[in-house]
C-alpha positions as CSV (number, residue, x, y, z in Angstrom):
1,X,-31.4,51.2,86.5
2,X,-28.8,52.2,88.6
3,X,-25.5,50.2,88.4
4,X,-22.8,49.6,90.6
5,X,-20.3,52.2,89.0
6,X,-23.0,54.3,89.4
7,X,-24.4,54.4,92.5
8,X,-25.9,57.2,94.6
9,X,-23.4,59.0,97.2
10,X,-23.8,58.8,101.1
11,X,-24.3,55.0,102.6
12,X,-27.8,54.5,104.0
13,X,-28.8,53.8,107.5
14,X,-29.8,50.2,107.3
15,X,-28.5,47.1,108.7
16,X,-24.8,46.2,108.9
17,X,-23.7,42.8,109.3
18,X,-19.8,42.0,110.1
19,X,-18.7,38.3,109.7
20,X,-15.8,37.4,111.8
21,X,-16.9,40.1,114.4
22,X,-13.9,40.8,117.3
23,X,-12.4,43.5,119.9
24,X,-10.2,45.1,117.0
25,X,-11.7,46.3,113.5
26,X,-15.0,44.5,114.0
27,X,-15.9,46.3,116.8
28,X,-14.4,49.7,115.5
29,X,-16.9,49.0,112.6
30,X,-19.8,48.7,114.2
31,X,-19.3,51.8,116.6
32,X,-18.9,53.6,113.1
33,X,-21.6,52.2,111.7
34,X,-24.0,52.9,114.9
35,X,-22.7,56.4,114.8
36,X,-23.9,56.9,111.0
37,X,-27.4,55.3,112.1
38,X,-27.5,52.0,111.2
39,X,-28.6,48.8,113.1
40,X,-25.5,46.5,113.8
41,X,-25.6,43.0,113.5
42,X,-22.3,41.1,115.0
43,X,-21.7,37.4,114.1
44,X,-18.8,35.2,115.1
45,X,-18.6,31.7,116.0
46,X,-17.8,32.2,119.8
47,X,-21.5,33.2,121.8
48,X,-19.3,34.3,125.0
49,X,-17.2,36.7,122.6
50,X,-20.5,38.1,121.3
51,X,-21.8,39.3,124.6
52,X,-18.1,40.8,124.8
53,X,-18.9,43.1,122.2
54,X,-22.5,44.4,122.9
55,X,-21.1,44.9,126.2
56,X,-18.1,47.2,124.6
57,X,-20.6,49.0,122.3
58,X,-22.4,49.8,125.1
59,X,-24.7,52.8,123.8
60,X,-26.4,52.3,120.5
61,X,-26.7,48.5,121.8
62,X,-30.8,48.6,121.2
63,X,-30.2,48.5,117.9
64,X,-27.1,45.7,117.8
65,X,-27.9,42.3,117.3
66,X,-25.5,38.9,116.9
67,X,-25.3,35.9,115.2
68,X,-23.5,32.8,116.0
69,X,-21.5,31.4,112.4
70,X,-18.0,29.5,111.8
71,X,-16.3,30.9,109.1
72,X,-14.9,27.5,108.6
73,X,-18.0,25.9,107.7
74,X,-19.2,28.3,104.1
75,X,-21.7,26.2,103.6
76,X,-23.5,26.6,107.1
77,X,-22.2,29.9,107.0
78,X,-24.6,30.7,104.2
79,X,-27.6,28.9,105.2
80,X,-27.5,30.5,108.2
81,X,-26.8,34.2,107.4
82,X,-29.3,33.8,104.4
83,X,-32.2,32.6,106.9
84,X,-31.2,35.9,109.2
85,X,-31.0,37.9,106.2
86,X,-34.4,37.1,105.0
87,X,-35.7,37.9,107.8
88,X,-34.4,40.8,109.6
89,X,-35.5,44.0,109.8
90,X,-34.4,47.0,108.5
91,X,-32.6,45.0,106.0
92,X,-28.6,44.2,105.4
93,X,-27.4,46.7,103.2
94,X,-24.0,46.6,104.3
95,X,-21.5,43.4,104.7
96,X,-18.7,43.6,105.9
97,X,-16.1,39.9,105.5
98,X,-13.2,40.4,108.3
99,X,-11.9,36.8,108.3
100,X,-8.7,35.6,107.9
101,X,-6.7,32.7,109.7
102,X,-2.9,32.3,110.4
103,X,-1.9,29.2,109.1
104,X,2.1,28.8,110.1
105,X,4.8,28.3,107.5
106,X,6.1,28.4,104.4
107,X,7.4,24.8,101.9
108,X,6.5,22.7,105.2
109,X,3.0,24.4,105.8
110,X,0.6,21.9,106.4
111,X,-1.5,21.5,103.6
112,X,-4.9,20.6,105.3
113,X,-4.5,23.9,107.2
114,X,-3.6,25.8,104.3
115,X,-7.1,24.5,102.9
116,X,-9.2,25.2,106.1
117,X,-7.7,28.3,105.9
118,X,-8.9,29.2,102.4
119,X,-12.2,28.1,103.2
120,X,-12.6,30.3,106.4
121,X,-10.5,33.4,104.6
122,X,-11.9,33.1,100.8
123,X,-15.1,30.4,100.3
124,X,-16.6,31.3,103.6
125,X,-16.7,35.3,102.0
126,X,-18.3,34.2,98.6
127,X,-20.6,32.2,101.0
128,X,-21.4,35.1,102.7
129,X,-21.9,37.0,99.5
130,X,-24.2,34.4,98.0
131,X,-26.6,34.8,101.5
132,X,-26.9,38.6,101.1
133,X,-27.4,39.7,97.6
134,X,-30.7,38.5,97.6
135,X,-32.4,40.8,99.6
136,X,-30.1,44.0,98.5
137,X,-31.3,43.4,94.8
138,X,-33.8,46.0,95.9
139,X,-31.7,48.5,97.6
140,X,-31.1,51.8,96.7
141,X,-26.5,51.6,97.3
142,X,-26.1,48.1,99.0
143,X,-22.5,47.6,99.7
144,X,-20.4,44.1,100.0
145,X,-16.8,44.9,102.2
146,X,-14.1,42.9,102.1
147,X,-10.8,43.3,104.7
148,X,-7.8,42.7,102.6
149,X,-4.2,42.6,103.9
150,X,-0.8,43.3,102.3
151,X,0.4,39.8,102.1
152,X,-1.7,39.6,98.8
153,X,1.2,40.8,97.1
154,X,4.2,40.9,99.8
155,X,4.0,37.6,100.6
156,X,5.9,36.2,103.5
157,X,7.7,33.0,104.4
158,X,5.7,32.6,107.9
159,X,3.0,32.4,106.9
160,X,2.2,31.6,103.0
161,X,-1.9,30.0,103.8
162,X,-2.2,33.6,104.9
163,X,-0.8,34.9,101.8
164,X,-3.2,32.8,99.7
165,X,-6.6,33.9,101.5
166,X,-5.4,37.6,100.8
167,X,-4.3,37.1,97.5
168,X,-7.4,35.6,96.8
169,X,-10.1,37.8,98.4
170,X,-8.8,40.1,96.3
171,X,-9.6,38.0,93.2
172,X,-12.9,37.5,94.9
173,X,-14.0,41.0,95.2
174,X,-13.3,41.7,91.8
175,X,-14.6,39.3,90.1
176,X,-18.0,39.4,92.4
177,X,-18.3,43.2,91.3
178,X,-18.1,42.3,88.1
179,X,-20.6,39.6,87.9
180,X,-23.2,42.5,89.9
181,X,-22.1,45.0,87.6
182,X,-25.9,45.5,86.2
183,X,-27.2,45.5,89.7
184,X,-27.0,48.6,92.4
185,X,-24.7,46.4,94.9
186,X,-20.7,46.9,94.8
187,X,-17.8,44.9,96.1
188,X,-15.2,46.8,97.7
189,X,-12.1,45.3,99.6
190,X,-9.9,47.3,101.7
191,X,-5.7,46.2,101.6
192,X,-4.5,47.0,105.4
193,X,-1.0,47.6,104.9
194,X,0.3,47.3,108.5
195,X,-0.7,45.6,111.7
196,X,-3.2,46.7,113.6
197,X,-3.1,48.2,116.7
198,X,-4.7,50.7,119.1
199,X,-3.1,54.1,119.1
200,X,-0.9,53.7,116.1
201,X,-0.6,54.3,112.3
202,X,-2.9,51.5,111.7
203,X,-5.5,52.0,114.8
204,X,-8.8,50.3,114.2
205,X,-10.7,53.5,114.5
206,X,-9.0,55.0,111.5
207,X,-9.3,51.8,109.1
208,X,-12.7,51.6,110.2
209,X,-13.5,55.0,108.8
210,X,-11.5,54.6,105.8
211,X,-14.3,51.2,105.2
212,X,-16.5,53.2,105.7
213,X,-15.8,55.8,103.3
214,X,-15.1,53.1,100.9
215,X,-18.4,52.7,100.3
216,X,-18.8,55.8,98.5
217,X,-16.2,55.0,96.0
218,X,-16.7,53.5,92.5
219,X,-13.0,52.0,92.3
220,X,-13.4,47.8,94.0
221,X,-9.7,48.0,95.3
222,X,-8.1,50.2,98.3
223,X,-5.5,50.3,100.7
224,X,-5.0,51.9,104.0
225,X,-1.0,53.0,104.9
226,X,-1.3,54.3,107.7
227,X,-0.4,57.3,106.2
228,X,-1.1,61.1,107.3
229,X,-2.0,59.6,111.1
């Protein structure tokens, strides 16, 4: 068998699915992913903002597809993605988890926030893990993506429910490539240091390639700097 710390270079052309799907990295994603031949499927919780992004995508959209899911539900978050899962075709072999939510404040944070937040920036990606090994059991180089951001270990006063979901994911990831390890699907996250925006540093287009090429790698943990732009 193949394992994950041994997989087979160059990503396939299958089915990419991107959880928390939106004008920035989301979209920059699946234009990458369209160019390298895959099938796109976008899935968010807002139907109007859906129909946004096919629109954007423009050419390639024959082979996009969405799918309506609120990160801050894991738990119908995973029913649903597994049902889809099961039953698309080609098959997800690539997920990409690109959720987080800004929860204000630091020792007067509110704590049921902090907690929604975790479930839509952490439980809601295990959830989404748990729908789509299934079916890449039997894939050649299946690959699980998780969007990571530097306030995992800079942590800041404005926002510390942000710092947790980060912090987390990062747990996450490596603990779910672990537990595949004997199977040929890896965890990868990706650590944006910076903020994104268009035509700087940290443009989408350029962290979207570096997720991309992520998925060649045998190491679970990257950053992105912004460096060499």
């Amino acid at each position: 068998m193949t394992t994950n710390s041994q997989m087979p270079s160059g990503h396939s052309a299958g089915r990419v699915l991107i959880v928390g799907a939106g004008p920035g990295l989301g979209l920059a994603f699946a234009r990458r992913a369209l160019t390298g031949g895959s099938h796109v499927t976008l899935a968010a919780r807002s139907p109007e903002k859906l129909e946004g992004l096919v629109s954007e995508l423009g050419a390639g959209g024959d082979r996009v597809a969405t799918l309506v899911v609120d990160a801050s539900q894991p738990t119908t978050l995973r029913d649903t993605v597994s049902s889809y899962a099961d039953a698309c075709d080609p098959a997800i072999d690539c997920a990409l988890f690109n959720v987080s939510a800004w929860v204000p404040g630091g020792l007067d944070s509110d704590l049921d926030a902090v907690s929604s937040g975790l479930d839509a920036g952490v439980v809601a990606a295990l959830a989404m893990t748990q729908a789509v090994v299934p079916r890449m059991l039997t894939q050649p180089s299946p690959r699980i993506l998780f969007t990571g951001g530097g306030t995992a270990d800079s942590p800041m006063v404005a926002s510390i429910g942000l710092g947790l979901q980060k912090a987390a994911l990062r747990n996450l990831a490596i603990a779910l490539d672990k537990d595949l390890r004997e199977t040929t699907i890896g965890v990868r996250t990706l650590t944006i240091r910076g903020t994104i925006a268009p035509g700087t540093a940290f443009d989408p287009e350029r962290i979207a390639g570096a997720l991309w090429d992520v998925c060649d790698s045998d190491d679970v943990v990257h950053e992105f700097t912004g460096a060499d732009a």
